[in-house]
GUTIKOL-762252 format. One record per residue (C-alpha): x, y, z; residue number from 1; residue in one letter; chain. Coordinates in pm, whole numbers, plus 50000, padded with zeros to 5 digits. Example, Ala and Ser with C-alpha at 12.3 -4.5 7.8 and 13.67 -1.06 7.14 Angstrom:
# GUTIKOL-762252
{{51230 49550 50780} 1 "A" "A"};
{{51367 49894 50714} 2 "S" "A"};
//
This chain:
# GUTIKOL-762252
{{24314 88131 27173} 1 "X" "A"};
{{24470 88442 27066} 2 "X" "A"};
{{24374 88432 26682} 3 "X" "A"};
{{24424 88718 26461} 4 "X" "A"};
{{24089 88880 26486} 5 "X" "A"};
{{23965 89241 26258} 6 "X" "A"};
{{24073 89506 26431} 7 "X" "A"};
{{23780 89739 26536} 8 "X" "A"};
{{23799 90083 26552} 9 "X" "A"};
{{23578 90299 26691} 10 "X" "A"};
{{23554 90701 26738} 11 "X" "A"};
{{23309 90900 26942} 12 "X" "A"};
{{23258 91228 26906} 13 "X" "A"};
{{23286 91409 27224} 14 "X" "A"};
{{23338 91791 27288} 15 "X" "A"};
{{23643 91711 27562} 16 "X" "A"};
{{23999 91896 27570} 17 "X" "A"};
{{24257 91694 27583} 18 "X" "A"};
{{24612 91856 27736} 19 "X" "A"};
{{24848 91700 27509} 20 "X" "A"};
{{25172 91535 27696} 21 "X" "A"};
{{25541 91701 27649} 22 "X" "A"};
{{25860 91567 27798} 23 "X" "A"};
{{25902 91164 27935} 24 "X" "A"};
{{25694 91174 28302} 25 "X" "A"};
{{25815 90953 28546} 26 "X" "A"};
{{25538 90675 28724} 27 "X" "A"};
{{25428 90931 29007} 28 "X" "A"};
{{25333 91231 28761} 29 "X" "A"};
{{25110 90969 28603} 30 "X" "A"};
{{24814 91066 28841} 31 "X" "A"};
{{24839 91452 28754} 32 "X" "A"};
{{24956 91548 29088} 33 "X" "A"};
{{24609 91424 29206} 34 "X" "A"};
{{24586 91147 29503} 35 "X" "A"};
{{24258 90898 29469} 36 "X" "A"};
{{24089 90616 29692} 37 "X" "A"};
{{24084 90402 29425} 38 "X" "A"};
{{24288 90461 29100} 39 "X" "A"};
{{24676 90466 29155} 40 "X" "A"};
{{24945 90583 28870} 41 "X" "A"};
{{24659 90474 28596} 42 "X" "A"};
{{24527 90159 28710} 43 "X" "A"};
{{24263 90038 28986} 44 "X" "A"};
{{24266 89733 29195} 45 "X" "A"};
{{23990 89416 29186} 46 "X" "A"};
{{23964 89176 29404} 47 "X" "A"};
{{23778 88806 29348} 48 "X" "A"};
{{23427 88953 29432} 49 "X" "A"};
{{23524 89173 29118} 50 "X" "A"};
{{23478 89531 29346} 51 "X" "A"};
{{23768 89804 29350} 52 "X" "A"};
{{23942 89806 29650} 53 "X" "A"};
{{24109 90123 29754} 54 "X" "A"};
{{24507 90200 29744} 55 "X" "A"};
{{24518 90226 30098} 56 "X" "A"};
{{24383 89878 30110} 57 "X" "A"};
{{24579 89717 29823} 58 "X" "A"};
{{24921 89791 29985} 59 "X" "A"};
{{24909 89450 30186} 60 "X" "A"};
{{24800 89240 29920} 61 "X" "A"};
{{24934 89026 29609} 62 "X" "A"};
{{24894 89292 29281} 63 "X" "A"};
{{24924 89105 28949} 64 "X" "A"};
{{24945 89419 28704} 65 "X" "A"};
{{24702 89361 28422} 66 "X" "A"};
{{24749 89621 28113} 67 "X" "A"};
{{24486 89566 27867} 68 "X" "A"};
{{24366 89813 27553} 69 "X" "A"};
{{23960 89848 27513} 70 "X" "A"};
{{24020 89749 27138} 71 "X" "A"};
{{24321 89499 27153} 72 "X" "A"};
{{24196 89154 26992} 73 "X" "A"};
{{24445 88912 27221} 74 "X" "A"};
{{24298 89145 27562} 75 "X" "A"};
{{23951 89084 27457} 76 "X" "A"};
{{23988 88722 27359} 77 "X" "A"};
{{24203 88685 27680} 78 "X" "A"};
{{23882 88851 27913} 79 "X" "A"};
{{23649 88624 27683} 80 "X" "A"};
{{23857 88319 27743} 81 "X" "A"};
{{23886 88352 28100} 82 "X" "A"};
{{23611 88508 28240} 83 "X" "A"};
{{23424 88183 28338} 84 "X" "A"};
{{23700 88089 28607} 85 "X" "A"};
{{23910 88426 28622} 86 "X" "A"};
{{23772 88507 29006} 87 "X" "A"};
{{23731 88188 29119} 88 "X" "A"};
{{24075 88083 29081} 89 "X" "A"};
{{24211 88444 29185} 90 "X" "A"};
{{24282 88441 29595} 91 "X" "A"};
{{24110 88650 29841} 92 "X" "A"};
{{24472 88819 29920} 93 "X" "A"};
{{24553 88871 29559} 94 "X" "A"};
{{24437 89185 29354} 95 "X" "A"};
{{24426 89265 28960} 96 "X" "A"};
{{24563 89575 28883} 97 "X" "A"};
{{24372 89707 28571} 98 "X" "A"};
{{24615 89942 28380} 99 "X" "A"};
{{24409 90037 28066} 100 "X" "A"};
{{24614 90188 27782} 101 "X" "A"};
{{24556 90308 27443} 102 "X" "A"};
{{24782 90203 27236} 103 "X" "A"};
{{24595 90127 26967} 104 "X" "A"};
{{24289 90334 26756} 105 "X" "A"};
{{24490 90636 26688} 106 "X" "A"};
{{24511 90832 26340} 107 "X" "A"};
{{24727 91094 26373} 108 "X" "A"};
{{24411 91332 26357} 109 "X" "A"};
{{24493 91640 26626} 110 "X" "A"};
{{24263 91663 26864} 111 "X" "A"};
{{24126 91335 26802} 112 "X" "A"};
{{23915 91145 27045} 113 "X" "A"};
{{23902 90788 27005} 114 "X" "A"};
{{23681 90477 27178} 115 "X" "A"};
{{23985 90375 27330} 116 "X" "A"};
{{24060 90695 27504} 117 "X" "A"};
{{23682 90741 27586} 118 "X" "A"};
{{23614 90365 27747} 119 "X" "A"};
{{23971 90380 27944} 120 "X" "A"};
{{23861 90703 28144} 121 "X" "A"};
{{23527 90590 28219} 122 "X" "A"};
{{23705 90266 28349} 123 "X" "A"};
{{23913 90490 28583} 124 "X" "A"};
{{23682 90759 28676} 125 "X" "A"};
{{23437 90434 28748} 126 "X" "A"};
{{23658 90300 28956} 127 "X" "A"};
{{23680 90613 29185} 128 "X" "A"};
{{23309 90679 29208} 129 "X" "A"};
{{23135 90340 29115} 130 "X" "A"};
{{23411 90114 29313} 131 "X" "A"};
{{23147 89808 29334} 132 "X" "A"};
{{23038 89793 28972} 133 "X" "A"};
{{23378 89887 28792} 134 "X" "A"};
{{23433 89536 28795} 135 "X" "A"};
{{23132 89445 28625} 136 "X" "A"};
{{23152 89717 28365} 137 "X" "A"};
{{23491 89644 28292} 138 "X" "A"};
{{23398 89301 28227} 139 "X" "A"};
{{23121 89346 28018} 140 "X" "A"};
{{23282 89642 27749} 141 "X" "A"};
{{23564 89455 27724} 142 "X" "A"};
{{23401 89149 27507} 143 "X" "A"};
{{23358 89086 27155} 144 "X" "A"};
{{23017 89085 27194} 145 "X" "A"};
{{23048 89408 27353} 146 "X" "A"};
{{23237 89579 27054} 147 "X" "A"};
{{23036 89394 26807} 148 "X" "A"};
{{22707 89560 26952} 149 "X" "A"};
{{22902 89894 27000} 150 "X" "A"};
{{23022 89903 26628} 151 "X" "A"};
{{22649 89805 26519} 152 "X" "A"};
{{22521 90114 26735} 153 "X" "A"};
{{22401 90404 26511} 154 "X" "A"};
{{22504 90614 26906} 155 "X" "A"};
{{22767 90468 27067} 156 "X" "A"};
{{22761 90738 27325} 157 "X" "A"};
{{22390 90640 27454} 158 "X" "A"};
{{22455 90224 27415} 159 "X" "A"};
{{22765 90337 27673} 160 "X" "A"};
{{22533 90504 27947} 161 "X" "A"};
{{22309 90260 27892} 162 "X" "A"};
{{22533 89988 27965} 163 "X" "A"};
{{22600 90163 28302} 164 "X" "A"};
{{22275 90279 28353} 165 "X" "A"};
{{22017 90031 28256} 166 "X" "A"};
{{22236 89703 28230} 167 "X" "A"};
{{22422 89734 28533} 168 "X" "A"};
{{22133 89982 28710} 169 "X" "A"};
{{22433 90218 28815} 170 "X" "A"};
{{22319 90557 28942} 171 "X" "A"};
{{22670 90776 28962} 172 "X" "A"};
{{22708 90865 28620} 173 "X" "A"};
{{22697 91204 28606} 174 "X" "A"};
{{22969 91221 28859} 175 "X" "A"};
{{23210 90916 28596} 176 "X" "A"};
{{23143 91156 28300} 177 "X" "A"};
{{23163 91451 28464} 178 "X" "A"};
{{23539 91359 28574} 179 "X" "A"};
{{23558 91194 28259} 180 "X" "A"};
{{23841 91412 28074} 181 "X" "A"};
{{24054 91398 28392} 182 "X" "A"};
{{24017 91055 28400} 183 "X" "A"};
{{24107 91026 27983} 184 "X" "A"};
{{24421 91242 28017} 185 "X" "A"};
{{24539 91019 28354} 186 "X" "A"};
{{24546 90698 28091} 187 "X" "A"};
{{24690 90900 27781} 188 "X" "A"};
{{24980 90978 28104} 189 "X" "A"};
{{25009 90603 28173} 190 "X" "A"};
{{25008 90492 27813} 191 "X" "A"};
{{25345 90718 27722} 192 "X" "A"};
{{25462 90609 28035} 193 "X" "A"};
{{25477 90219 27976} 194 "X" "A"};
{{25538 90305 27644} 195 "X" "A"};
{{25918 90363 27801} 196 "X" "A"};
{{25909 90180 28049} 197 "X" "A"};
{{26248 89988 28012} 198 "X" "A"};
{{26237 89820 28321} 199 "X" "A"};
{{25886 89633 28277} 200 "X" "A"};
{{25973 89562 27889} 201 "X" "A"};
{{26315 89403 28008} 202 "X" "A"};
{{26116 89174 28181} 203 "X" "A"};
{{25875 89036 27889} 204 "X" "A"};
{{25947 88738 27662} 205 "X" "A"};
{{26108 88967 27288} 206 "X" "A"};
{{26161 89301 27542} 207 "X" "A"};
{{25880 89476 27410} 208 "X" "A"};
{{25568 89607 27610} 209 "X" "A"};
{{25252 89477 27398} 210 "X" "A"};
{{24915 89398 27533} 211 "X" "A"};
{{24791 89222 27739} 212 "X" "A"};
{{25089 89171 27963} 213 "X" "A"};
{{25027 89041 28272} 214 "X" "A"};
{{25317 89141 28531} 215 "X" "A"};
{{25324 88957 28879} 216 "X" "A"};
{{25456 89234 29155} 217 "X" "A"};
{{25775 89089 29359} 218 "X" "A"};
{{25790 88800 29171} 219 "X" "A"};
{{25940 88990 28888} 220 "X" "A"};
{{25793 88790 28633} 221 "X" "A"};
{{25504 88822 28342} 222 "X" "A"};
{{25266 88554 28309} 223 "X" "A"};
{{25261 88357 27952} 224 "X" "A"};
{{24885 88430 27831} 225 "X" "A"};
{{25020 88298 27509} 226 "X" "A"};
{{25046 87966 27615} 227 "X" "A"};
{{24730 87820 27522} 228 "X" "A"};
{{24751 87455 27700} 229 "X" "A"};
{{24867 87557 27988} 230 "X" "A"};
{{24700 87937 28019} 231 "X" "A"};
{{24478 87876 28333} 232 "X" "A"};
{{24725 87684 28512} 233 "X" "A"};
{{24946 87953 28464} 234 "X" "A"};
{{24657 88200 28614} 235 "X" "A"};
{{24676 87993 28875} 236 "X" "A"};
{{25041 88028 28977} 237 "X" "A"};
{{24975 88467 28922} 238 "X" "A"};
{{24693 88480 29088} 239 "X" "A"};
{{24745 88218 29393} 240 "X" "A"};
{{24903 88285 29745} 241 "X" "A"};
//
């Protein structure tokens, strides 16, 4: 598992503003101000039916804190590799914590738009007003066959809605994209937030926040998806009583 795989990048071309971020933001500005059901400080919570469950909800459960990137090669091989047992070995009082980020598929260009920013707000603003198929959409755009077919796509905009739409026969998306750039700018706040987030990085193996990092609340520890022999028994242990 985790092999060096061709990074793929992908850009769509969306007419969105995006309010560029100034000075460091502490956790609670993450959200804009803004309180949700379901997304909280950039991530949303799934339980082992894979449904969002809302913030209210997830206060009086396990959270392991999952922070993936839509184009990260070790996130996708990690959802490839453990999607066949993932929710059955996950507890009914344990939740996943989604954090997307988007670390990775930038140029520089201003103004720029990428995939990465693109698939991480629909995951949020999917999670707020789709909470019973998030799970499923999250699951299937974040697979190499997924990003294979997407980079094959002469419109990567339509083989998106369609994914939603047709695939998964969802029926709110005019209310996901139409809080779509709210949604974008809410994980561009989260990304430069873990970005210094000393306290979680102290906590990893070299100090260093990369993805995926899986971070078990109260138990102050992040899981080792690294360790290949012994990565579902190590699931196990995160995502147990």
């Amino acid at each position: 598992m985790m092999k060096n795989k061709k990074l793929l990048v992908l850009v769509l071309v969306l007419s969105l503003l995006i309010v560029a971020c100034g000075k460091k933001m502490s956790k609670d500005e993450i959200d804009g101000g803004e309180t949700f059901k379901y997304v909280d400080q950039g991530g949303f919570y799934i339980n082992n039916k894979n449904e969002a469950v809302p913030v209210e909800e997830a206060k009086n459960k396990k959270i392991v804190e999952w922070y993936t990137e839509p184009i990260c090669p070790s996130c996708v091989e990690l959802g490839d590799e453990t999607k066949p047992y993932l929710k059955d070995i996950q507890d009914d009082d344990t939740l996943i914590k989604y954090v997307p980020l988007t670390f990775l598929g930038k140029t520089g260009a201003e103004g720029e738009v990428t995939y990465s920013d693109v698939i991480t707000g629909i995951w949020l603003s999917m999670a707020e007003h789709d909470p019973e198929l998030v799970g499923e959409f999250y699951d299937l755009t974040s697979s190499e066959e997924w990003l294979n077919k997407l980079q094959e796509s002469p419109n990567q905009n339509q083989t998106i809605h369609e994914a939603y739409a047709i695939t998964l026969s969802g029926k709110n998306w005019d209310k996901i994209f139409g809080d779509l750039e709210k949604f974008m700018q809410i994980s561009k706040n989260s990304t430069e937030y873990i970005k210094t987030d000393k306290e979680l990085a102290s906590k990893t193996k070299d100090g260093r926040i990369t993805t995926p990092t899986l971070y078990v609340q109260g138990a102050e520890k992040v899981v080792d998806v690294y360790d290949e022999a012994n990565l579902k028994t190590n699931l196990e242990e995160a995502l147990g009583k």
